[in-house]
N, C-alpha and C positions, 0 to 999 in steps of 0.2 A: 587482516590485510586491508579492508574495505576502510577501519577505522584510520588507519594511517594514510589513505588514498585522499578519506577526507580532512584529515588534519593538514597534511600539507596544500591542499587543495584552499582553505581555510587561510594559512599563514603565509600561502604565496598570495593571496586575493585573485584567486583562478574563480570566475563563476562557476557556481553549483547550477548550473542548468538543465532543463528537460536533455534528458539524451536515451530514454527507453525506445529501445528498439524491438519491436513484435509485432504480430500477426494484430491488426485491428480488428476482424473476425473475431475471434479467438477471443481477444481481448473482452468485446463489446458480450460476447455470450458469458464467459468468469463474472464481468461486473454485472450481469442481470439478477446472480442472485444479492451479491454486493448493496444491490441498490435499494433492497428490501430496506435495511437497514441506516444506508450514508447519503438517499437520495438519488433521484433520475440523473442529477447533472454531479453527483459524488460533495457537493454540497454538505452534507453533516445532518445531522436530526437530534435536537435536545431533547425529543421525545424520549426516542430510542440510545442516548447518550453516545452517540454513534459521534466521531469525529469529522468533518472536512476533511475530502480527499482531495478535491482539486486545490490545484496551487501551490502542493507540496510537491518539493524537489522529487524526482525521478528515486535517488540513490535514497532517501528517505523511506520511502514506501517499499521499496521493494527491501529494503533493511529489516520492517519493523513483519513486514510476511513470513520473512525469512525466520525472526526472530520467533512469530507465534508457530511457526512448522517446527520450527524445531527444540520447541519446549522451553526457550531462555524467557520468553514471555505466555500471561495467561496460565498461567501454574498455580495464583495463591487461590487456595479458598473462599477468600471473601471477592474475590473479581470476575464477579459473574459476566461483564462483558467481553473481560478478557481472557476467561474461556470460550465462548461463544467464538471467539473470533479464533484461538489456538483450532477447535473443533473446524472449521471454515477452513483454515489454511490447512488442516493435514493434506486435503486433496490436492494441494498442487502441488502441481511441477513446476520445475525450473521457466521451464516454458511458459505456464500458464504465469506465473508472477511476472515475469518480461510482458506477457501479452497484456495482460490487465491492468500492469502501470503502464504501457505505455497508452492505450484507449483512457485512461483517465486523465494523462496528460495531455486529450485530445476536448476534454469536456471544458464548461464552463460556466457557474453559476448565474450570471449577472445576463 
């Protein structure tokens, strides 16, 4: 469903804009342990091979949590970050991924 929300979203040229709605509380305490890994301001770390969080669309991130909760990502063998992160997301809830993208869409590297 999400997928077709965003394809026509895409072919109508409707902006993909921030639009997470959640607890910033909430939010800022999930990305505390987050940030081990993506950075204070979700900035990314090629140390830690960890991606850029801020600046990505709202409906992206909370997609790609979704996707390591629930096993469609972070599965193969050889992707040792993308387990680490499947292992990350079992614990949230629906709530917690609304909260923590939306405090990340609150951040800013620069």
């Amino acid at each position: 469903m999400r997928l077709l929300m965003v394809l026509a979203m895409i072919i109508s040229g409707y902006p993909m804009s921030a639009s997470a709605d959640g607890n910033l509380d909430n939010g800022k305490a999930v990305f505390n342990v987050c940030s081990a890994c993506h950075g204070e301001q979700a900035q990314g770390s090629e140390d830690n091979e960890a991606p850029r969080l801020e600046g990505q669309y709202d409906w992206y991130l909370i997609t790609q949590l979704e996707n390591f909760r629930a096993g469609r990502r972070g599965n193969h063998e050889e992707d040792d970050n993308g387990q680490m992160m499947r292992s990350m997301a079992l614990d949230l809830s629906d709530q917690d991924i609304e909260d923590v993208v939306a405090y990340i869409q609150t951040l800013t590297s620069e």
